[in-house]
C-alpha angles and dihedrals in degrees: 000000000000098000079053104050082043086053097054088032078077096044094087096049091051087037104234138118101227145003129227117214123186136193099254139082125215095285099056096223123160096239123029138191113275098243086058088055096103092160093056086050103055093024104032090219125125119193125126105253133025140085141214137236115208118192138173093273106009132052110199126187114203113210133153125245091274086067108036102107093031084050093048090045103054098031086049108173098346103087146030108244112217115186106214141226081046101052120020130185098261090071090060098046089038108138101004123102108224138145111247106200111214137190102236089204097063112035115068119217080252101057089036086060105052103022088051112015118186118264127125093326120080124220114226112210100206130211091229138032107252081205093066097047090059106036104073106196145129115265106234107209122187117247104198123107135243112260134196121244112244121256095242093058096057130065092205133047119232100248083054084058091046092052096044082058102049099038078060085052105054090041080049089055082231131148102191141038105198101197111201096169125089099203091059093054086057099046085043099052095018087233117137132195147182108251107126130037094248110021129061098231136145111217103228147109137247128214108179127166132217082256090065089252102142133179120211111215119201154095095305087207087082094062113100112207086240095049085048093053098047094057097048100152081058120093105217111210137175107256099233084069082062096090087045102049094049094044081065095059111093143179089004134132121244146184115202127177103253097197093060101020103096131215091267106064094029095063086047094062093038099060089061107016144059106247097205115218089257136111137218104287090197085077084061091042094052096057108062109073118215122231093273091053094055094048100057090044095065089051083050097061092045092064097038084038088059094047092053101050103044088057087058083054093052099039089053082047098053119019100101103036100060134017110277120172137190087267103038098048085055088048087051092040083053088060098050090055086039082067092069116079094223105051110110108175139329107281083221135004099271121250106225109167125155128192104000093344090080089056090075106087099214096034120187121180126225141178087257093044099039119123137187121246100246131181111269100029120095118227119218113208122194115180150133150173143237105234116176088244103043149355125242144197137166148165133221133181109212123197113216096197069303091165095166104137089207087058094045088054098054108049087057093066095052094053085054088054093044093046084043088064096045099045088047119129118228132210136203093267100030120153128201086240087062092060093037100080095051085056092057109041099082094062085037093056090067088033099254130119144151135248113240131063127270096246164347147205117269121207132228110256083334144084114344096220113051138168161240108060122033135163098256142117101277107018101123102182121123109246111224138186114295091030108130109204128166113237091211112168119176153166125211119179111194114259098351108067145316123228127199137149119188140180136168114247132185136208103251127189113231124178084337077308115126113221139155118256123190125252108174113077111200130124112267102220109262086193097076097044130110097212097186088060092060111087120212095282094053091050096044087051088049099042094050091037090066090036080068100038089053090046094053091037115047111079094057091060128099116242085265092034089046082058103057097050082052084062099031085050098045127123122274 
């Protein structure tokens, strides 16, 4: 509480009744350095995506329903935990007249809007972040430079990018691109960092004109003379020049990224320009891998896929015979990927959780959470790896003698739902929301179901979770060839066990038909499944899916190892 009490000891001063942190630093990524974490730091907790609302007399911590027990957990009694969209501040603020103080850097016009809507409360942009005056400690930047991706590991060079973009421009009747987000910068120039912990990004921002002028806004620190020299139609500036150089610009067009420009900037370009009701098309872009990339992503899941598989091995192997905990089983499993030569880093902090540890969605594991593998219970495992030709990530579900019918059951279920997307036929004009709900009937039909959604893009050597399409609810954009998406259904039942199996999928053309085709190559536990419940076509998928896994793993198994996928990739 006394991070708290320092934090409203400020209110009067800025002369508002309450302060509003998210999860996000300037740049918007997914995942941020630890020293820009300023929720963690006045809430403890440390999931990917929420914020907090601190007033005079509340304190309020916004998560959706992936983080509702972990939020509750580390935040214990200081703070009220709201799970969105359910429930949204302005519920909370609903009839009283008070002054919210934000950080312009790190809210967007977008999430100002739905997050704080106006009503009788007025939001309070402030010249500094309150976080920051608190919170005393030593800025960690990163040191290493930008680099650029090898040829071999794209499908377009960068000049074709630039082009694609400015040809949008000009057919948009648009001046300007303003790119916020740093992952766009990387897939338009196919340049990569290490600015964050799990995903390959240079912070930086990009100003580029219909004309194919472009700046090039960062820590110039980071540019190498080399990198420099090889982009030599691009102007290289310090990013703090960033806000001047576009408060020069007047009477222009421009099309911003209204999920990663701040306020900020946003209100900058407002006051003398026209913002057109456009975003970014490099997220589209993005999106849609070329023929290398798929190519090297598939490289990329056999040898996570190996990794992977040989821990299993080893954890079946192991985990009654010697003490093997949440922490130390993803420290072994990192091992296991550190093998490969072209492993570089995890692509998330990986979620290892056995008994009702795994029911926690995004599951981290501590000193205080930390449990031992023990026979009966089942251990959930979501993981995955930066490769410098590609970014994975899957779930397992691992029975441990785990015999419980219900689980089984389960389980089960969730295998159909997850057969049910990948055998799913697309159509010219298909939507994750669409898929979603096959995913989703066999759990219904016993009334049970899971919070999150079924899937979500997944970047190349990039952000593991990347829009725009997804397989969700209410995700209504066309999936095309190219696209990479998990297929991730689960089942989590609050202090007993979690269930999830995921794999990474990609929109494949067939015979000028459009259908998914597995990537990750990793054993499905046969353990937990109900074989009788699975009708010809599952058993056929499933059949022909680990006749595929054996064929891409075995040679890398040892002669006991080489055993084990025989059995693991056996018929059902």
């Amino acid at each position: 509480m006394e991070k708290i009490d320092k934090l409203k000891k400020i209110f009067n001063r800025e002369e508002i009744d309450g302060y509003i942190i998210p999860k996000n630093d300037e740049f918007f990524s997914e995942y941020i350095p630890d020293h820009n974490d300023r929720l963690n730091y006045i809430s403890n907790f440390s999931g990917s995506y929420g914020f907090a609302l601190i007033l005079k007399n509340k304190n309020y911590l916004f998560v959706d329903g992936r983080y509702t027990i972990q939020a509750s957990a580390q935040s214990k009694k200081n703070f009220k935990v709201i799970t969105i969209p359910d429930n949204m501040p302005e519920d909370i603020l609903k009839g009283k007249k008070l002054s919210i103080g934000f950080d312009p850097n790190l809210f967007t016009k977008k999430t100002l809007s739905v997050f704080l809507p106006e009503s009788r409360c007025k939001y309070k942009a402030l010249a500094n972040n309150l976080i920051d005056e608190i919170w005393k400690r030593k800025k960690k930047k990163s040191k290493s430079k930008f680099f650029i991706m090898p040829k071999n590991s794209v499908s377009e060079k960068h000049q074709s990018k630039i082009k694609k973009i400015t040809n949008y421009l000009k057919k948009k009747k648009s001046d300007f691109l303003f790119v916020t987000a740093s992952e766009n910068n990387a897939w338009l120039l196919n340049i990569r960092g290490q600015d964050t912990k799990y995903t390959p990004i240079p912070y930086s921002y990009i100003l580029i004109d219909k004309n194919k002028n472009i700046k090039f806004f960062c820590d110039l620190k980071k540019i190498s003379s080399s990198f420099r020299k090889y982009f030599r139609e691009i102007e290289f500036l310090d990013i703090k020049k960033c806000a001047k150089i576009l408060t020069e610009i007047k009477k222009k067009n421009f099309i911003i990224d209204k999920n990663s420009c701040s306020y900020f900037f946003e209100k900058i370009i407002y006051k003398n320009n026209k913002i057109l009701n456009l975003n970014d098309p490099i997220n589209f872009f993005k999106a849609i891998k070329g023929k290398q990339e798929i190519a090297n992503i598939k490289k990329a899941h056999i040898y996570d896929g190996i990794a992977l598989t040989k821990f299993l091995f080893w954890l079946k192997k192991n985990f009654y015979r010697k003490k093997i905990t949440e922490i130390s089983a993803s420290q072994k499993l990192l091992q296991f990927r550190k093998k490969n030569k072209n492993f570089k880093f995890l692509s998330f902090p990986t979620i290892s959780g056995t008994g009702p540890n795994g029911a926690i969605i995004h599951y981290k594991a501590t000193r205080e959470t930390n449990r031992k593998l023990k026979s009966g219970d089942i251990y959930l495992v979501d993981s995955g790896g930066q490769y410098e030709f590609g970014t994975t990530d899957v779930t397992r579900t691992i029975s441990l003698k785990n015999s419980n019918k219900r689980i089984k059951d389960i389980f089960t279920r969730v295998l159909k739902g997850h057969i049910a997307v990948a055998n799913f036929k697309l159509k010219k004009n298909t939507s994750g929301s669409v898929i979603d709900i096959k995913a989703r009937k066999y759990l219904q039909q016993i009334g049970l179901n899971y919070a999150h959604g079924t899937g979500h893009g997944v970047g190349y050597f990039l952000n593991v979770h990347e829009g725009p399409h997804a397989i969700s609810k209410r995700n209504k954009v066309n999936l095309q060839e190219g696209m990479v998406v998990s297929n991730e259904p689960g089942y989590y039942e609050k202090n007993k066990f979690g269930i999830r199996i995921e794999n990474l999928i990609y929109v494949k053309r067939e015979r000028k038909k459009l259908c998914f085709e597995n990537l990750t190559m990793v054993p499905i536990d046969k353990n937990l499944i109900i074989r009788e419940s699975l009708n010809k076509i599952e058993k056929k998928w499933f059949n022909e899916y680990h006749k595929i896994v054996f064929k891409n793993l075995i040679e890398s198994m040892n002669r006991n190892e080489s055993l084990e996928l025989q059995k693991a990739c056996s018929a059902i």
